[in-house]
C-alpha positions as CSV (number, residue, x, y, z in Angstrom):
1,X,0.0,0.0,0.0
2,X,2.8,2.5,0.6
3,X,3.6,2.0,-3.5
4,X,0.3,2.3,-4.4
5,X,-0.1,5.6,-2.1
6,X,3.4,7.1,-3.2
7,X,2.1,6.4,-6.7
8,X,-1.2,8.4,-5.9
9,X,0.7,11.3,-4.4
10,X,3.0,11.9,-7.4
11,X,0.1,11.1,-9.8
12,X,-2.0,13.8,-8.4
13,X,0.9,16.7,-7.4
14,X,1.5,16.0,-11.5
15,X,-1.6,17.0,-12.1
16,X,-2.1,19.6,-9.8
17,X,1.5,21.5,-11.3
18,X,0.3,21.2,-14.3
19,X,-3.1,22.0,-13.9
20,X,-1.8,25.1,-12.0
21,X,0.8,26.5,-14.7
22,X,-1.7,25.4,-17.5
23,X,-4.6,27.9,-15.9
24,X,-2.0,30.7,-15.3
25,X,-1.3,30.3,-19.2
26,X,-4.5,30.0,-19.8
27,X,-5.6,33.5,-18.1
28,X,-2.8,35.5,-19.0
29,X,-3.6,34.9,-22.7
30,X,-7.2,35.3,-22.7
31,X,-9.1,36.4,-19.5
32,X,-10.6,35.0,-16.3
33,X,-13.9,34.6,-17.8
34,X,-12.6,33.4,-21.0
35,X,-11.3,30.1,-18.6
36,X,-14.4,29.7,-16.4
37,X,-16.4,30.1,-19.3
38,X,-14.8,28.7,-22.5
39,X,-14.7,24.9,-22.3
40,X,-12.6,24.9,-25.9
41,X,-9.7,26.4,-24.3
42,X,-9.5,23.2,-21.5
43,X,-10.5,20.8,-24.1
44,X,-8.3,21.8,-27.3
45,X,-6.8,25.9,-26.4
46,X,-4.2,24.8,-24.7
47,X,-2.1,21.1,-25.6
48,X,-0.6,21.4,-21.7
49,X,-3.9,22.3,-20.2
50,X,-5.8,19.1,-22.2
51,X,-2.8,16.9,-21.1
52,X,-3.9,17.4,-17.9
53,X,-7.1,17.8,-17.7
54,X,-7.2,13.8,-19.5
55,X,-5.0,12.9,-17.1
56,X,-6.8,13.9,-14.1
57,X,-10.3,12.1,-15.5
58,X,-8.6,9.3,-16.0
59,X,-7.0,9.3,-12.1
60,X,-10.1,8.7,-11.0
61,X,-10.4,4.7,-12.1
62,X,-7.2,3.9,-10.1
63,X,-8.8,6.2,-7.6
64,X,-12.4,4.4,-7.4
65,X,-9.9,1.3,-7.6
66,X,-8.3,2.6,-4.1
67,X,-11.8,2.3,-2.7
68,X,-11.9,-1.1,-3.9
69,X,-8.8,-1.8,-2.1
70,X,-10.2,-0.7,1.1
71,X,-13.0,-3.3,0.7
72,X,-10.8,-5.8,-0.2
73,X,-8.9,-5.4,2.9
74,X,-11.8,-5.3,5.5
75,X,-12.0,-1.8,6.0
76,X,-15.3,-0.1,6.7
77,X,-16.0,2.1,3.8
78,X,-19.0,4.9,3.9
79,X,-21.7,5.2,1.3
80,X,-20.3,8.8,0.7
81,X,-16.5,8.2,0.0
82,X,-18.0,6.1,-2.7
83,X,-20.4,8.5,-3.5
84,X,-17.9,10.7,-4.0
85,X,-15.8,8.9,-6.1
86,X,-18.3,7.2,-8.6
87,X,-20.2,11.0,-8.8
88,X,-16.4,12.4,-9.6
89,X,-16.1,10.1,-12.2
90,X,-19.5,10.6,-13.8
91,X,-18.4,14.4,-13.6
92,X,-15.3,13.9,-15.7
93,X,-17.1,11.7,-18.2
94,X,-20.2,14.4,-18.4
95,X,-17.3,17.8,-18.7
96,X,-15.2,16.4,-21.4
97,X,-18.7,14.9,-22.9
98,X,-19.8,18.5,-23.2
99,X,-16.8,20.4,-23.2
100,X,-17.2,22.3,-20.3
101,X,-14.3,24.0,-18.8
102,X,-13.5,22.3,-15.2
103,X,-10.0,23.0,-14.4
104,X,-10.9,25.2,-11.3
105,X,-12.1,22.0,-9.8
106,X,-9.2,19.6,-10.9
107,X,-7.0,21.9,-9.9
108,X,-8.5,22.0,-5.7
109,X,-9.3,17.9,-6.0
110,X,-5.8,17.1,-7.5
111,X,-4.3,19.2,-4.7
112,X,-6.7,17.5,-1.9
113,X,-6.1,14.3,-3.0
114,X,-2.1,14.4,-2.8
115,X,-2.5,15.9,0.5
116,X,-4.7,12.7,1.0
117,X,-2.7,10.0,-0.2
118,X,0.5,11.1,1.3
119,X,-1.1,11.2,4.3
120,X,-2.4,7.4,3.6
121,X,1.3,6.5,2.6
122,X,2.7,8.0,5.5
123,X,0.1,6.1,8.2
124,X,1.0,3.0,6.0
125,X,4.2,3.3,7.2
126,X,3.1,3.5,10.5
127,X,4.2,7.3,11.1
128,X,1.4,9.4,11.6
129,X,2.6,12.8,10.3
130,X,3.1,15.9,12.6
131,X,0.9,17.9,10.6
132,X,-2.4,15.4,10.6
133,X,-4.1,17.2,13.9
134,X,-2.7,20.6,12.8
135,X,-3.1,20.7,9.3
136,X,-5.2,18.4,8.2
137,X,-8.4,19.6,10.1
138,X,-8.4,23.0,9.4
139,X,-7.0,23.0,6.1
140,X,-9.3,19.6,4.7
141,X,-12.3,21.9,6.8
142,X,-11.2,25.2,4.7
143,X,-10.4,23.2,1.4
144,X,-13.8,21.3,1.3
145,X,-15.7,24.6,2.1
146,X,-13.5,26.7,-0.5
147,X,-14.2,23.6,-3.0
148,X,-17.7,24.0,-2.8
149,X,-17.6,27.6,-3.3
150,X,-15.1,27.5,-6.0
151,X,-17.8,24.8,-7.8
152,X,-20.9,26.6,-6.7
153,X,-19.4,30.3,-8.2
154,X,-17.6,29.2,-11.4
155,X,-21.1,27.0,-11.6
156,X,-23.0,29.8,-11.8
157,X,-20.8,32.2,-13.4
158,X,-20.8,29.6,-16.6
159,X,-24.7,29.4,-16.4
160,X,-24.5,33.4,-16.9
161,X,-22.0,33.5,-19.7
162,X,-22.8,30.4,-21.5
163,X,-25.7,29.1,-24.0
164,X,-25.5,25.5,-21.9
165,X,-29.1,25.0,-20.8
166,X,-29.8,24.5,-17.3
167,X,-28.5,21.4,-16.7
168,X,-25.3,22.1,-16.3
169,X,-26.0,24.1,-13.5
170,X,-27.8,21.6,-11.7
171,X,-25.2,19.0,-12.4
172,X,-22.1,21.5,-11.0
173,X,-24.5,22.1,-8.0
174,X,-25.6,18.4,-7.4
175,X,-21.6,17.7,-7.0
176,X,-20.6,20.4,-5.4
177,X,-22.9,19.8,-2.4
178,X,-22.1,16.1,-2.7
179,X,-17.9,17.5,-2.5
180,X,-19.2,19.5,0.3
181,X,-21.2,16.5,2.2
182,X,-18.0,14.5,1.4
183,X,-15.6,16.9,3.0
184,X,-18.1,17.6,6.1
185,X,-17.5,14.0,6.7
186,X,-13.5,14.2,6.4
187,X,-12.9,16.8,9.0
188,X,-15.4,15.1,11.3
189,X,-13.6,11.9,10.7
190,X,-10.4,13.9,11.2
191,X,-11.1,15.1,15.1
192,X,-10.7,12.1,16.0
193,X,-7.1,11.8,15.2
């Protein structure tokens, strides 16, 4: 398990760099709204930016594959960290089905998620990192709050500037409060470190 986490960490800090530099590109040469609203420059704007973005939909099989893992091995796993991970891959599926520009939220999962799996490689190595009472509540409480916002605002700032019908919307909003749910659970789960 400490492969398979390492593995998870550098998989997702790749995507999250990327991701990162890719958006900064990607704003610099257009505008913000041009990226929260302009789903052609994720999907074929920028070849860096649609590197990523592939790579990070396609993180999420090994990732509902980690879940697996935890069944496999006895652990008790909630109805919402699969939830979460089966609704996250629907979500990729449906934005590069539709083109629909979803960086912002790549970006913040990518970043969670190595956060995550070190912690999960670090615990497999039977060293509980310094940080995991200090950090990891407030900053998996503050990330999960500023993910929902960040899906909830670009969400509706795309339903202002785009033609997309309605939809869209309620799909963004239907996972961001699932995100939300998701995290809620996390930082409860994390107290009792």
């Amino acid at each position: 398990m400490i492969a398979w986490n390492a593995l998870l960490v550098s998989f997702s800090m790749l995507t999250f760099t990327g991701l990162t530099t890719g958006i900064v590109r990607l704003i610099y040469n257009n505008s913000f709204k041009a990226w929260v609203c302009n789903g052609e420059l994720t999907w074929s704007g920028d070849p860096d930016v649609l590197l990523y973005s592939h790579l990070f939909c396609l993180s999420k099989f090994p990732e509902l594959l980690d879940t697996a893992f935890l069944v496999i091995r006895g652990k008790h796993v909630l109805f919402l960290h699969w939830y979460h991970h089966i609704s996250v891959l629907l979500y990729c599926w449906y934005v590069t089905q539709q083109r629909y520009p979803a960086t912002a939220f790549a970006c913040i999962n990518a970043f969670v998620h190595s956060v995550m799996y070190y912690y999960y490689m670090r615990t497999a190595q039977e060293i509980r990192p310094a940080f995991a009472k200090m950090v990891l509540l407030p900053s998996s409480a503050f990330l999960f709050v500023f993910s929902f916002l960040s899906l909830l605002f670009f969400s509706l700032l795309f339903s202002l500037f785009s033609s997309l019908s309605s939809l869209s919307l309620l799909s963004s909003l239907s996972l961001s409060l699932s995100s939300l749910l998701f995290l809620l659970h996390r930082s409860v789960k994390l107290k009792r470190l």
